[in-house]
Each structure stands twice: as C-alpha cells, then as structure tokens.
mmCIF file of the protein (N, C-alpha, C, O) and its ligand, coordinates in Angstrom:
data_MODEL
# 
_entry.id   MODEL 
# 
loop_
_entity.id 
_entity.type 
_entity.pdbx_number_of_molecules 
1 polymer     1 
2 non-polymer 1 
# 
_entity_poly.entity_id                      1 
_entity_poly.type                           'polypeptide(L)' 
_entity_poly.nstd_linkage                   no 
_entity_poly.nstd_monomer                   no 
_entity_poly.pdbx_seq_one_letter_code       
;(UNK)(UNK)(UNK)(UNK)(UNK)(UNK)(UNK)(UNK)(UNK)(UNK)(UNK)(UNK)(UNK)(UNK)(UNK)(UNK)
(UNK)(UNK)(UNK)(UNK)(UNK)(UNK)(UNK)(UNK)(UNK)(UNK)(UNK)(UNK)(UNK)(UNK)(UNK)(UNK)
(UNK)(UNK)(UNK)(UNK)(UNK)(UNK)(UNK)(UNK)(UNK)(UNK)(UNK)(UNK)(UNK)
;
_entity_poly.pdbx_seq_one_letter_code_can   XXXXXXXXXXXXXXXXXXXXXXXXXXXXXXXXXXXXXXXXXXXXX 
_entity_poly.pdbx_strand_id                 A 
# 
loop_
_entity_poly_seq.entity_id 
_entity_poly_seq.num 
_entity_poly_seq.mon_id 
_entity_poly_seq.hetero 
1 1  UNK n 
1 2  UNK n 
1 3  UNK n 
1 4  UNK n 
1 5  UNK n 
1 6  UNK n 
1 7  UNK n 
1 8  UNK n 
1 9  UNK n 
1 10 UNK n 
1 11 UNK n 
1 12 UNK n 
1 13 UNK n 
1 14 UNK n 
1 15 UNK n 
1 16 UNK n 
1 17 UNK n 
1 18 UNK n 
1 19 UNK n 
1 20 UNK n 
1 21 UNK n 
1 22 UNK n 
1 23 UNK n 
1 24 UNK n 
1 25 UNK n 
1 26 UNK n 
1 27 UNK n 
1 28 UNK n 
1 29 UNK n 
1 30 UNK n 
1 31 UNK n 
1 32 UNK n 
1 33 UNK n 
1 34 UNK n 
1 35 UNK n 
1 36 UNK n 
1 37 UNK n 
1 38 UNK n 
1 39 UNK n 
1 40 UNK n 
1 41 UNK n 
1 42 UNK n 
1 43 UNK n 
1 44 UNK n 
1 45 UNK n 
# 
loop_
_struct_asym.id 
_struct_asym.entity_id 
A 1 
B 2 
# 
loop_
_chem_comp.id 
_chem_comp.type 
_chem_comp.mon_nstd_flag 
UNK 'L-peptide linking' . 
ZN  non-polymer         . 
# 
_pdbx_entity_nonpoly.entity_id   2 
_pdbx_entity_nonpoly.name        ? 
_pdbx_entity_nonpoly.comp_id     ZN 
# 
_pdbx_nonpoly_scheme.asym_id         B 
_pdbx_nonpoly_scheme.entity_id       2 
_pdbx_nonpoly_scheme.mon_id          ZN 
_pdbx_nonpoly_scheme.ndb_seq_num     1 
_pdbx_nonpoly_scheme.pdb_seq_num     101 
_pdbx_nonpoly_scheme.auth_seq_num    101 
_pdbx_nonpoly_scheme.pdb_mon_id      ZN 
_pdbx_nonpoly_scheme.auth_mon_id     ZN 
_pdbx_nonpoly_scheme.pdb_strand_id   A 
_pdbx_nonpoly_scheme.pdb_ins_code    . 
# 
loop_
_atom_site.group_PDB 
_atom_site.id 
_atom_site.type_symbol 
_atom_site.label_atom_id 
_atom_site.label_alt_id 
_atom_site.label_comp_id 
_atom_site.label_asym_id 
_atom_site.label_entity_id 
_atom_site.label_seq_id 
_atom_site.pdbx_PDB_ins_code 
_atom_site.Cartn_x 
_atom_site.Cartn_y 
_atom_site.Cartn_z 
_atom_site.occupancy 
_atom_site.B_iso_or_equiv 
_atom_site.pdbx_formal_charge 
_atom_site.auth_seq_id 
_atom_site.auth_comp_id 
_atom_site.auth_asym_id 
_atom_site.auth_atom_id 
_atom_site.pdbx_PDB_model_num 
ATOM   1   N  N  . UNK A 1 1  ? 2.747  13.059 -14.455 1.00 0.00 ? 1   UNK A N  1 
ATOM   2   C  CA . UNK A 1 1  ? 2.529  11.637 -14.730 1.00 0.00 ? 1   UNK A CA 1 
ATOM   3   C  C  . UNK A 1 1  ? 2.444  10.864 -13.424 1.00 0.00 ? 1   UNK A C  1 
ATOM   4   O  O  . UNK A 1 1  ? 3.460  10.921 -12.733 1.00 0.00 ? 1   UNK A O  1 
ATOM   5   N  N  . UNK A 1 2  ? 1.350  10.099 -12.920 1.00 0.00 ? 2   UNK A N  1 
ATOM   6   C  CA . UNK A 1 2  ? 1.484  9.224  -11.773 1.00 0.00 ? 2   UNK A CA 1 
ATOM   7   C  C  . UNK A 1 2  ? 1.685  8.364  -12.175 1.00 0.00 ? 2   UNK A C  1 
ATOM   8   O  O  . UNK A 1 2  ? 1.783  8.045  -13.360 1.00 0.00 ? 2   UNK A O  1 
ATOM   9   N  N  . UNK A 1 3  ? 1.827  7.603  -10.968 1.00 0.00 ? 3   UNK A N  1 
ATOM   10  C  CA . UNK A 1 3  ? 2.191  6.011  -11.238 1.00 0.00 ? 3   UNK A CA 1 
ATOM   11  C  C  . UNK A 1 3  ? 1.897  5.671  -9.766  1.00 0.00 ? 3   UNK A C  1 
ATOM   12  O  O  . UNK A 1 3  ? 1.524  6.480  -8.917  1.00 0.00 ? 3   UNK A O  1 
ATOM   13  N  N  . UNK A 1 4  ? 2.225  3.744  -9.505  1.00 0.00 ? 4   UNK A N  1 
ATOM   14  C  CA . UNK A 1 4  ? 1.702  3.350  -8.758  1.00 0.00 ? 4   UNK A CA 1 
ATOM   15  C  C  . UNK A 1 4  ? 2.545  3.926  -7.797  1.00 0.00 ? 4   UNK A C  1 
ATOM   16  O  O  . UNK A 1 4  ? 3.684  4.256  -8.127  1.00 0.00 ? 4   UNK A O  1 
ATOM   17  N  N  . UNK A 1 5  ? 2.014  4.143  -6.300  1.00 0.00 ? 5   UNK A N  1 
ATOM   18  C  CA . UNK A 1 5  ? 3.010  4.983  -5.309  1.00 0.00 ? 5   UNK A CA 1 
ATOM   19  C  C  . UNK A 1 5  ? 2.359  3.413  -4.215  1.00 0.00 ? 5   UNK A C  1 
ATOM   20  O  O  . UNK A 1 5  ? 1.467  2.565  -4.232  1.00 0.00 ? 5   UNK A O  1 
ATOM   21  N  N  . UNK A 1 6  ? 3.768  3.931  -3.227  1.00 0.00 ? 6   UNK A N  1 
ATOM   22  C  CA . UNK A 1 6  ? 4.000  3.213  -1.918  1.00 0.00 ? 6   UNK A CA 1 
ATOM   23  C  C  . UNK A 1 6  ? 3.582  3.549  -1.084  1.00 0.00 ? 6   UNK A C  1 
ATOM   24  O  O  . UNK A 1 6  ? 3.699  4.764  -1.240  1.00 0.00 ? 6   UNK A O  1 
ATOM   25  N  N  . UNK A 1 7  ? 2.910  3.352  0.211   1.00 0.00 ? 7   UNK A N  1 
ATOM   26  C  CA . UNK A 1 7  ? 2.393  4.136  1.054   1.00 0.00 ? 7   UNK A CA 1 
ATOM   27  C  C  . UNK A 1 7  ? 3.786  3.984  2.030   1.00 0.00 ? 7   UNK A C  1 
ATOM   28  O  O  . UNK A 1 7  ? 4.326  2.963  2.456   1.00 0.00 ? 7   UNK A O  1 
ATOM   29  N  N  . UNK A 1 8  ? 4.113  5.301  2.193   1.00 0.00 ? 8   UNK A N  1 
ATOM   30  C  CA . UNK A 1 8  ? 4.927  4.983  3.240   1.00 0.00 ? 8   UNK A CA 1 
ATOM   31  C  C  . UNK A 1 8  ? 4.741  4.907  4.730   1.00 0.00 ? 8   UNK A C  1 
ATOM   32  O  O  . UNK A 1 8  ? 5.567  5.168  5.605   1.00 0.00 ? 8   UNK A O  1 
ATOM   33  N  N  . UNK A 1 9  ? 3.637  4.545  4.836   1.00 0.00 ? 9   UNK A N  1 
ATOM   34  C  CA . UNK A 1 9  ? 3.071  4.023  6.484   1.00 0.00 ? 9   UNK A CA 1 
ATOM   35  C  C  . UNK A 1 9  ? 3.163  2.945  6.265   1.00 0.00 ? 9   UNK A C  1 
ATOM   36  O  O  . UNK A 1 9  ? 4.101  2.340  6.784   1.00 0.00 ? 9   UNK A O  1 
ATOM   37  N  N  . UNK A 1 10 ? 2.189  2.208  5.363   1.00 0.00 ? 10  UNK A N  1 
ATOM   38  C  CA . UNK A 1 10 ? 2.027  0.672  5.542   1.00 0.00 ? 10  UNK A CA 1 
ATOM   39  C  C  . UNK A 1 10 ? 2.727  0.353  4.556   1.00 0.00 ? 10  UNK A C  1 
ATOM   40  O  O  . UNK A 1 10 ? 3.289  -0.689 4.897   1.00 0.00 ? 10  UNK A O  1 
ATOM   41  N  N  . UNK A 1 11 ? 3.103  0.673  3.320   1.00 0.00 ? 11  UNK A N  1 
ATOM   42  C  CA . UNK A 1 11 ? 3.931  -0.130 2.609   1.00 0.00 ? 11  UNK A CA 1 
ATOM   43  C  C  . UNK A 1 11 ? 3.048  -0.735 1.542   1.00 0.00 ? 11  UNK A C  1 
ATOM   44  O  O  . UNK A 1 11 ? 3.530  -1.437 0.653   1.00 0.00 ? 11  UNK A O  1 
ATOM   45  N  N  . UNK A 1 12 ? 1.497  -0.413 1.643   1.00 0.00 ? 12  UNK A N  1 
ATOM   46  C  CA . UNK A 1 12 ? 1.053  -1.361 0.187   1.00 0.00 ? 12  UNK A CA 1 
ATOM   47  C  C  . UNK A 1 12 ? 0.746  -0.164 -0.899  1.00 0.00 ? 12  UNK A C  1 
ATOM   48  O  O  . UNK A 1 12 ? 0.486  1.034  -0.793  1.00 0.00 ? 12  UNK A O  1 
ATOM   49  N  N  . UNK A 1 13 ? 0.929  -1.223 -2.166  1.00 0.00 ? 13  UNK A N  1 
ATOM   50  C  CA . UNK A 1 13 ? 0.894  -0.526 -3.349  1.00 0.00 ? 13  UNK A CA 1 
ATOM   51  C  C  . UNK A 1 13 ? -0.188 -0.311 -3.787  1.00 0.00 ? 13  UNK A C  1 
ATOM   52  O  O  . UNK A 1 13 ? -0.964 -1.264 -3.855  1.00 0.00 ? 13  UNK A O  1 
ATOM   53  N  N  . UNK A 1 14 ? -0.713 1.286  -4.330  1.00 0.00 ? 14  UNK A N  1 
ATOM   54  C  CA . UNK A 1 14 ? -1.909 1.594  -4.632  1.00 0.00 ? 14  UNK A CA 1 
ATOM   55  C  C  . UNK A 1 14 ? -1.268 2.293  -5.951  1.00 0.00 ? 14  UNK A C  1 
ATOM   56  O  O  . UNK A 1 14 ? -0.188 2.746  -6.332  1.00 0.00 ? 14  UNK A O  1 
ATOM   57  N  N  . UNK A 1 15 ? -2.757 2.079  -6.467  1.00 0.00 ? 15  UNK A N  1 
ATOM   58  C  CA . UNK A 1 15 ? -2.476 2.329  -7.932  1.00 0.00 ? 15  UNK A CA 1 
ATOM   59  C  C  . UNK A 1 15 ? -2.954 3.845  -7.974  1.00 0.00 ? 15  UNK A C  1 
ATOM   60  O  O  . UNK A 1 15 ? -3.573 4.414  -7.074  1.00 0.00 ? 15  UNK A O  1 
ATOM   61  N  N  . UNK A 1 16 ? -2.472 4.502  -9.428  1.00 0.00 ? 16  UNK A N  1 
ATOM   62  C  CA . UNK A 1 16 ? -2.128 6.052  -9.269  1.00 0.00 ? 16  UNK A CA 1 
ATOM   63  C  C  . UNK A 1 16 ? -3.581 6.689  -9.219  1.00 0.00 ? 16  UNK A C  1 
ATOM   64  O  O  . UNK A 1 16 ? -3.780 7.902  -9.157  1.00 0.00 ? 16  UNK A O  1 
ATOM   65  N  N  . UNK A 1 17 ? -4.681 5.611  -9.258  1.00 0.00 ? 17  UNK A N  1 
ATOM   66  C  CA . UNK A 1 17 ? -5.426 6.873  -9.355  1.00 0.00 ? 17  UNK A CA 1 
ATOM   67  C  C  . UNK A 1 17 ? -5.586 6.819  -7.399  1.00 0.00 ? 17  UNK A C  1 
ATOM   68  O  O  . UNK A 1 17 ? -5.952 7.907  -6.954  1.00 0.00 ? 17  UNK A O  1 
ATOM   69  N  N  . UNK A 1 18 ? -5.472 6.278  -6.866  1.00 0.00 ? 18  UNK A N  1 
ATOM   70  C  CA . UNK A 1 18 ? -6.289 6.045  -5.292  1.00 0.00 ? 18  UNK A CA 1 
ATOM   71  C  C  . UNK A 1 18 ? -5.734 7.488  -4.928  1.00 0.00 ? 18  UNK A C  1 
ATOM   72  O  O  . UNK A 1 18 ? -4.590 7.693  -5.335  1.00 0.00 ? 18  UNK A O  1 
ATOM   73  N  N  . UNK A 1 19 ? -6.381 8.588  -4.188  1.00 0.00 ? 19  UNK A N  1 
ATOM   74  C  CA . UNK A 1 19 ? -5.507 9.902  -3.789  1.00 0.00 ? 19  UNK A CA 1 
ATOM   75  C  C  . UNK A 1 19 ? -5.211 9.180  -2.208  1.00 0.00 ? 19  UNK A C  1 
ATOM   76  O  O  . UNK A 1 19 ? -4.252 9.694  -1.633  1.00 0.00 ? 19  UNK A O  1 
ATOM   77  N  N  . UNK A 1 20 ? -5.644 8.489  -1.738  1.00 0.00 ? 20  UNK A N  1 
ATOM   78  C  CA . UNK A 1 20 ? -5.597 8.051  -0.716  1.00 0.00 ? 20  UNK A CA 1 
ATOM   79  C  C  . UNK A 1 20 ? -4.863 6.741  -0.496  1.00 0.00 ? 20  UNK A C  1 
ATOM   80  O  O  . UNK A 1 20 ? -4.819 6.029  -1.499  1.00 0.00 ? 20  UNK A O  1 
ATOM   81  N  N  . UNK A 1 21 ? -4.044 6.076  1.031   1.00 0.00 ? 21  UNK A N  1 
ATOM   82  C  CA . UNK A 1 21 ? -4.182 4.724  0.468   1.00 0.00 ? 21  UNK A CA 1 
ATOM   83  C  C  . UNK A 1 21 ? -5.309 3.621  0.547   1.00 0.00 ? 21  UNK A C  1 
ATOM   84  O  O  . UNK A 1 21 ? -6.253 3.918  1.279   1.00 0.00 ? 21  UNK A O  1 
ATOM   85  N  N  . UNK A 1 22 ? -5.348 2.769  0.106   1.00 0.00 ? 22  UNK A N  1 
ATOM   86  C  CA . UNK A 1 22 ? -6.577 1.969  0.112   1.00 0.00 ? 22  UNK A CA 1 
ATOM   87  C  C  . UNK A 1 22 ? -6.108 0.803  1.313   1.00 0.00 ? 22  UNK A C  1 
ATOM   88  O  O  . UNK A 1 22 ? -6.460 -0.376 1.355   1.00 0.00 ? 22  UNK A O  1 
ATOM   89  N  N  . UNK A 1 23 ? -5.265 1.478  2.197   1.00 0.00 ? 23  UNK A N  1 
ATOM   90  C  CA . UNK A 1 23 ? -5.188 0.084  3.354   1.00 0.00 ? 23  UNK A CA 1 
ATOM   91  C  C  . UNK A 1 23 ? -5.328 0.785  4.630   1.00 0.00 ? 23  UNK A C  1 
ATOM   92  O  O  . UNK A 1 23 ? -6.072 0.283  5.473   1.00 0.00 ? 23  UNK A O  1 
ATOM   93  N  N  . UNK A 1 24 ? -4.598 2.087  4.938   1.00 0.00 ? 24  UNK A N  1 
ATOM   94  C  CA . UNK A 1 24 ? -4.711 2.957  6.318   1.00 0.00 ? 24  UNK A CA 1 
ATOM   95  C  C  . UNK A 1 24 ? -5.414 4.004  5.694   1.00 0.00 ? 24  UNK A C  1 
ATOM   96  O  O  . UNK A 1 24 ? -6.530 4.223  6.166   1.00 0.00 ? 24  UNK A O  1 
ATOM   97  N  N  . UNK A 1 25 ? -5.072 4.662  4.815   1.00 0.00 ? 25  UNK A N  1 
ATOM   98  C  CA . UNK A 1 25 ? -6.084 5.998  4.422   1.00 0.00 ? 25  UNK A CA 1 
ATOM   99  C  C  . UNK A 1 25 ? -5.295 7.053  4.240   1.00 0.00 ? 25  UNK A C  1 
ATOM   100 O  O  . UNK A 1 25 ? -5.586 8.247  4.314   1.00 0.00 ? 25  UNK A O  1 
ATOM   101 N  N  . UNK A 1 26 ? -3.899 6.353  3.905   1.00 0.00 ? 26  UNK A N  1 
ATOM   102 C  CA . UNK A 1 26 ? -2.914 7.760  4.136   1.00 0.00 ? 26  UNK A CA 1 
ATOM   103 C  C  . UNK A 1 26 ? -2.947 8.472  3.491   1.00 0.00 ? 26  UNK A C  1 
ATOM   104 O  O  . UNK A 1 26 ? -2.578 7.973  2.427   1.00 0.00 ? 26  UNK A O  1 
ATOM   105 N  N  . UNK A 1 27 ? -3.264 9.899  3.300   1.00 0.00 ? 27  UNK A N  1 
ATOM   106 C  CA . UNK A 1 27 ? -3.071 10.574 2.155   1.00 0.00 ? 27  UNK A CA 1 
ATOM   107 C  C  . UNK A 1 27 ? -1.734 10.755 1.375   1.00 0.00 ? 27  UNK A C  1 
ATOM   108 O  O  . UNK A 1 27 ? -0.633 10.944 1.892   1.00 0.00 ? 27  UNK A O  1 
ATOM   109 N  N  . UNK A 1 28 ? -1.969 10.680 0.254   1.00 0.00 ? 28  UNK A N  1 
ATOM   110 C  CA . UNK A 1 28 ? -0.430 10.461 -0.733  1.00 0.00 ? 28  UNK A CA 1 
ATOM   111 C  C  . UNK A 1 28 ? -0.484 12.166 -1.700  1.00 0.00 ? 28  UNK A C  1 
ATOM   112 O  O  . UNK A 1 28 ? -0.892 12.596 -2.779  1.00 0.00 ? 28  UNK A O  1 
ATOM   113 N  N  . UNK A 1 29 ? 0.215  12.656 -0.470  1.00 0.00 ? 29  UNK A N  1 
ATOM   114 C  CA . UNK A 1 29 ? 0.695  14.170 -1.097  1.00 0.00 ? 29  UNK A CA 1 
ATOM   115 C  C  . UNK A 1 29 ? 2.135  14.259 -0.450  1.00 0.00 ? 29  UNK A C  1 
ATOM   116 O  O  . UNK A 1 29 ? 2.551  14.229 0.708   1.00 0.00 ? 29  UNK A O  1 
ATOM   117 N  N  . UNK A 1 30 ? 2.873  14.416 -2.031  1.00 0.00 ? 30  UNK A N  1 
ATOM   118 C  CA . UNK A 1 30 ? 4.080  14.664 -1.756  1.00 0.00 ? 30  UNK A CA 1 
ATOM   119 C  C  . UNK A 1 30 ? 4.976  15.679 -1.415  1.00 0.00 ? 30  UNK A C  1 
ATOM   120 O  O  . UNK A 1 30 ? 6.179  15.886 -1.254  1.00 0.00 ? 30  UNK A O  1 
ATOM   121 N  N  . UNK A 1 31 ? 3.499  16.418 -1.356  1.00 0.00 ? 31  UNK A N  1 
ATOM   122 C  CA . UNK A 1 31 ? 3.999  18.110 -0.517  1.00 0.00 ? 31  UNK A CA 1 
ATOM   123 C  C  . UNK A 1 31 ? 4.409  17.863 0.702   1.00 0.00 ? 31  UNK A C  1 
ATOM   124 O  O  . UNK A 1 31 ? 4.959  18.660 1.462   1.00 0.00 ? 31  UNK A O  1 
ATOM   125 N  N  . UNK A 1 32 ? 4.090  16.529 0.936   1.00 0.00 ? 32  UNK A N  1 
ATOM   126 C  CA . UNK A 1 32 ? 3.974  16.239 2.949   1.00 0.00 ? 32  UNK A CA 1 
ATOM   127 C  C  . UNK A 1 32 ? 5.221  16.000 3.017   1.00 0.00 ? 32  UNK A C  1 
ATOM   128 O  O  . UNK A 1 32 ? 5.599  15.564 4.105   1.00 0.00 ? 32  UNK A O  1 
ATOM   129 N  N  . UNK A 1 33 ? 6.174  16.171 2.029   1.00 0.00 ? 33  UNK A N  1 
ATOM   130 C  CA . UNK A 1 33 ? 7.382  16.189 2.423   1.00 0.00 ? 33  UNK A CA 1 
ATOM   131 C  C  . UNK A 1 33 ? 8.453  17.200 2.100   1.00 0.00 ? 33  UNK A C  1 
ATOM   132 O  O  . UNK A 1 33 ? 9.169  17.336 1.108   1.00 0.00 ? 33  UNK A O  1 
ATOM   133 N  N  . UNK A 1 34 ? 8.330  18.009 3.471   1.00 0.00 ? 34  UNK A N  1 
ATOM   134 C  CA . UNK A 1 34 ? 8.529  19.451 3.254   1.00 0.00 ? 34  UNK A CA 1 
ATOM   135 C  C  . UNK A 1 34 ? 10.289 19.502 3.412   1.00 0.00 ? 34  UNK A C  1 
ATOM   136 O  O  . UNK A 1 34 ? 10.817 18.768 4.247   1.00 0.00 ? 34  UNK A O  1 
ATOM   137 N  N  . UNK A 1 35 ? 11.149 20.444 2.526   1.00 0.00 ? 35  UNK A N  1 
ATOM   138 C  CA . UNK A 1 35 ? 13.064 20.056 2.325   1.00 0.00 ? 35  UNK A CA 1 
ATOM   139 C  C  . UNK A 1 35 ? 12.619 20.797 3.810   1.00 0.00 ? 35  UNK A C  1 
ATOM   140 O  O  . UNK A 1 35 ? 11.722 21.610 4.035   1.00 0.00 ? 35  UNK A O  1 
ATOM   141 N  N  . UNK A 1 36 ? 13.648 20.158 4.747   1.00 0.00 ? 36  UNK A N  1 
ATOM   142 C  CA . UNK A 1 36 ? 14.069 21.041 5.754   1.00 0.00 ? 36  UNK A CA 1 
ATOM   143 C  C  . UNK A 1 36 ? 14.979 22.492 5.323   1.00 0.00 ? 36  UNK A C  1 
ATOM   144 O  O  . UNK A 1 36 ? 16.093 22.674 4.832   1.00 0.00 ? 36  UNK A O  1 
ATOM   145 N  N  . UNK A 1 37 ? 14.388 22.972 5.571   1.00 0.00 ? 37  UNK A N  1 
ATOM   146 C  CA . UNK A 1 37 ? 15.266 24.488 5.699   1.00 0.00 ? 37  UNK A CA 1 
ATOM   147 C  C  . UNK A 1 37 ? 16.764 24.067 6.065   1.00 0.00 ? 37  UNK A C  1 
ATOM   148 O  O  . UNK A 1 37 ? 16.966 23.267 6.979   1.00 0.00 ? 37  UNK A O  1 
ATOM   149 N  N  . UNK A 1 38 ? 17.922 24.689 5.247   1.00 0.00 ? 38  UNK A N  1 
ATOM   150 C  CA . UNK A 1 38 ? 19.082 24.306 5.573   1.00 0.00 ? 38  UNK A CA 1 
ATOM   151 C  C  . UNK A 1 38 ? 19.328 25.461 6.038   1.00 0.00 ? 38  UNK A C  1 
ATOM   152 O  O  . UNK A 1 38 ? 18.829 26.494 5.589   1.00 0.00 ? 38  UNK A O  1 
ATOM   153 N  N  . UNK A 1 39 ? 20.397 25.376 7.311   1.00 0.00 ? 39  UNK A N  1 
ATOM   154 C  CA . UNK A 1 39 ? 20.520 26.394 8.275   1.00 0.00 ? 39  UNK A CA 1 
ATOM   155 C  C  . UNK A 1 39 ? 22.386 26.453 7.713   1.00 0.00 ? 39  UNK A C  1 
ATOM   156 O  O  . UNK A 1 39 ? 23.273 25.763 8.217   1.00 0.00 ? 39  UNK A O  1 
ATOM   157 N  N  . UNK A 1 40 ? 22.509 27.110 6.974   1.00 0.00 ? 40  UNK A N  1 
ATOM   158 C  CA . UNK A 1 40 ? 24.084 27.188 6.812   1.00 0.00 ? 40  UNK A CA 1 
ATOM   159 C  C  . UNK A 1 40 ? 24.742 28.809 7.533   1.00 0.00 ? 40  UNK A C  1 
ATOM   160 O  O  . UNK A 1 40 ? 24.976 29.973 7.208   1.00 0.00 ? 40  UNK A O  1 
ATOM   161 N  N  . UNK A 1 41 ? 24.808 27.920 8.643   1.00 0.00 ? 41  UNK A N  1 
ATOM   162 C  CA . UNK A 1 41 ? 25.524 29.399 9.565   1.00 0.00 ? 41  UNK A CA 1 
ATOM   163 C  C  . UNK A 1 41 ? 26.953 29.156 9.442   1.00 0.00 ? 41  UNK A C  1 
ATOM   164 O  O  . UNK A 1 41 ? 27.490 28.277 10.116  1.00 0.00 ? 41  UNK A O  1 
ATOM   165 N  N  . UNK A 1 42 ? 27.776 30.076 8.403   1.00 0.00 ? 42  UNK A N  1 
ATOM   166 C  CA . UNK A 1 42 ? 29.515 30.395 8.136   1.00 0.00 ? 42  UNK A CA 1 
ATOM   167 C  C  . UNK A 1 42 ? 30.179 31.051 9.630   1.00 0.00 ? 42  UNK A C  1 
ATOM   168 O  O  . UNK A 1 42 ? 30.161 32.281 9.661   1.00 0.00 ? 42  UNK A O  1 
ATOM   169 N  N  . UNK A 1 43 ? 30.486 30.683 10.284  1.00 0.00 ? 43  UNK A N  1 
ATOM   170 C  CA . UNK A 1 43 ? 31.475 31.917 11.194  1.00 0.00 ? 43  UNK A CA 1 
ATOM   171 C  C  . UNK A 1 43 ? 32.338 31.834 10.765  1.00 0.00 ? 43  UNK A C  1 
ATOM   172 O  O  . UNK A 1 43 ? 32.851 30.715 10.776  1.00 0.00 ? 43  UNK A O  1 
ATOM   173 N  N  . UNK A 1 44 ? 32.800 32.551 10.347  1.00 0.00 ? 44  UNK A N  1 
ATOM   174 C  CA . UNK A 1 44 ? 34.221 33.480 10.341  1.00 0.00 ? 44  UNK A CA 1 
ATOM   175 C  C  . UNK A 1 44 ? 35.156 33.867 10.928  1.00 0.00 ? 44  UNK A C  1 
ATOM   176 O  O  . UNK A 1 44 ? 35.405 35.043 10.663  1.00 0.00 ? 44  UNK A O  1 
ATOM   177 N  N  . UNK A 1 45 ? 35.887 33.366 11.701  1.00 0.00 ? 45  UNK A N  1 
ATOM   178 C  CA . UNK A 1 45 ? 36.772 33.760 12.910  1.00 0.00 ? 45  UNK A CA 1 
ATOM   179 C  C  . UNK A 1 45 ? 37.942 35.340 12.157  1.00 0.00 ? 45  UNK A C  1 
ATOM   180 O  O  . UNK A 1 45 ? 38.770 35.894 12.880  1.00 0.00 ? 45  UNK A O  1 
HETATM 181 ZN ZN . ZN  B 2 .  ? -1.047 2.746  3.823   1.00 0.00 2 101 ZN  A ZN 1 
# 
C-alpha cells in the first residue's frame, strides 16, 4: 500500500504515485535504507 511519502532531502510531499521526488529528483526507495549490520562482539573474560 503507498501513500504520500516525504522526501527526505528536501522535505516536500509527493504523492504515492511520483517514484521520484517531484522537487530534487530523489529517488524514493526504501531499500536505500540499508539496517546496519549489528556487530555484537561478546568477550568473555
Ligand atoms: Zn526532494
């Protein structure tokens, strides 16, 4: 389901269909926000 998204460069609201934004051109893929790898190193003494 889309909906209207934020560009998070510039901040204006584009409606769900734009794949792009309609003010800088940002592309709106939310893959582009990749989890950082969590590095959980235990030592053990
Ligand atoms: Zn933008």
């Amino acid at each position: 389901m889309s909906k209207k998204w934020i560009c998070p460069l510039c901040g204006h609201e584009n409606p769900e269909d734009a794949e792009v934004c309609e003010v800088c051109g940002a592309y709106h893929d939310e893959s582009a926000y990749d989890a950082i790898a969590d590095e959980e190193n235990n030592e053990d003494d």
